[in-house]
N, C-alpha and C positions, 0 to 999 in steps of 0.2 A: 968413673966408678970409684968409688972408697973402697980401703981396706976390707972393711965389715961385708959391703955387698961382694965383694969379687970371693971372699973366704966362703961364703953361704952357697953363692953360684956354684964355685968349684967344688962342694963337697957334694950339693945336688949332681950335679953331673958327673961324678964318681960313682955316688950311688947307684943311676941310675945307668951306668956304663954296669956295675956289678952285678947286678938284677937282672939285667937282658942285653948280654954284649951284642948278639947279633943284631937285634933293633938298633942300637945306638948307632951301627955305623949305615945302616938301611940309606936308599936315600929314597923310596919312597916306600906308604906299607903296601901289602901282599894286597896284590888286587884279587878281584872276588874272580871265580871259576867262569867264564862261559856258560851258559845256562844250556841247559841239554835242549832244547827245542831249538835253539842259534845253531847248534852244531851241526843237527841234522838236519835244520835248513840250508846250510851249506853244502853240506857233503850229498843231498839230493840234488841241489842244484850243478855240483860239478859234475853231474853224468850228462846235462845237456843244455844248460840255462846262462850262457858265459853273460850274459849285460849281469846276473843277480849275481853272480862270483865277483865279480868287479866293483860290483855294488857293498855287498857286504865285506869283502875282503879292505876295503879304503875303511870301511865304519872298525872293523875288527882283526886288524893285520896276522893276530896269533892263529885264526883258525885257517891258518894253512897247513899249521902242525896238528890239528885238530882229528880226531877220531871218533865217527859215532858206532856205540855198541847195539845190535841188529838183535842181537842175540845168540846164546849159545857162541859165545867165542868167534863172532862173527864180526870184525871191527874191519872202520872202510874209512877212510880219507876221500878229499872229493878230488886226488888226483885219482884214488883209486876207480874212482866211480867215471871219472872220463875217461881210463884205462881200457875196462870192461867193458865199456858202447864202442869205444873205438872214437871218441870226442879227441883228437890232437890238438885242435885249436884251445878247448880248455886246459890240456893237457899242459902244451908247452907256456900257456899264459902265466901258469901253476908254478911250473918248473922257473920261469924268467921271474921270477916275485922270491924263490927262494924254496917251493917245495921241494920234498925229497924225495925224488923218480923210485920203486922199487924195481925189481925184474920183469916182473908182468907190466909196468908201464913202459919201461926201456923195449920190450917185445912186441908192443900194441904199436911205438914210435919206430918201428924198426933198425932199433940202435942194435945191427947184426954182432958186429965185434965186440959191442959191451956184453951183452947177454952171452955171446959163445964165451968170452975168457971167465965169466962169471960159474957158468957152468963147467969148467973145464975143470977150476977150482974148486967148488961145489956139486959135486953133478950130482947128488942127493935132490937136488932143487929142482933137478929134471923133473920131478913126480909131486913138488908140490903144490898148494891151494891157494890162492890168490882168494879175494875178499867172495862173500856166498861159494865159495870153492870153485870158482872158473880158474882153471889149468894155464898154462904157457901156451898150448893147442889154439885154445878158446881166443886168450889175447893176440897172437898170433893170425887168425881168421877177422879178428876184428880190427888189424892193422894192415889191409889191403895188401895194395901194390907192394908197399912200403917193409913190410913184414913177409913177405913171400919167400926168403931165402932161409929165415926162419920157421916158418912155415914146412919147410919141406924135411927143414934139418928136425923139427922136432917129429916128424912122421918115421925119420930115417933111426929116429932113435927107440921110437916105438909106440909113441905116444899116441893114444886114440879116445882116448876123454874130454873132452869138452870141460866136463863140472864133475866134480865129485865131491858127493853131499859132506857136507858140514857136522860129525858128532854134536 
């Protein structure tokens, strides 16, 4: 390269460093959004359908962070949604890939000691709504054998809802 082209070069690439610094050090552009029908083919299939979680999780690795809006502030992930059937096999599949277990899946898994020091901390949370508003109660019933220490501890705390509607 000559003087002439390397001067041109670098004052282009100055430029174009000044005009949009954060592009310039990108290393690739902003991929497009997940298309809202992907999402919540997902997140329906995580309440029972583990060969199509597997499926589309290898085609689209980010919708394990994914959230579909039901409505009215009603948002559900598809560990959520294998939480609330009581699906562990989608559940921990979910978790071993990298999802993010919340309280009511930790409850449905009967992860006893995480959900009591979580509550000990929190016990506000005691009472709250989990995705279509199914309770700690609800997940709890829907985590068998597994969740029955739970189970008894959320009865012993007073708990007697299942679901509680959604604003």
């Amino acid at each position: 390269m000559n003087r002439k082209k390397f001067l041109i070069n670098s004052s282009a690439g100055v430029t174009a460093l000044m005009l949009d610094p954060f592009r310039s050090f990108s290393q690739t552009a902003d991929p497009a959004p997940y298309k809202v029908e992907v999402v919540k083919e997902f997140v329906t299939a995580g309440h029972g359908k583990p060969d199509r979680v597997k499926e589309m999780l290898a085609e689209y690795p980010n919708l394990l962070y994914c959230r579909y809006d039901w409505g009215n502030g009603d948002f559900e992930e598809a560990i959520e949604g294998a939480g609330h059937v009581g699906n562990k096999e989608i559940a921990k599949y979910l978790i071993e890939n990298g999802a993010r277990p919340n309280i009511y899946v930790l409850t449905m898994l009967g992860e006893t000691e995480i959900v009591k020091s979580i509550l000990t901390k929190y016990p506000s949370l005691l009472n709250g709504k989990g995705p279509h508003g199914f309770t700690l109660l609800h997940h709890a019933t829907k985590g068998g054998e597994d969740s029955k220490e739970l189970l008894e501890y959320f009865k012993e705390k007073g708990l007697t809802e299942m679901q509680i509607k959604i604003k």
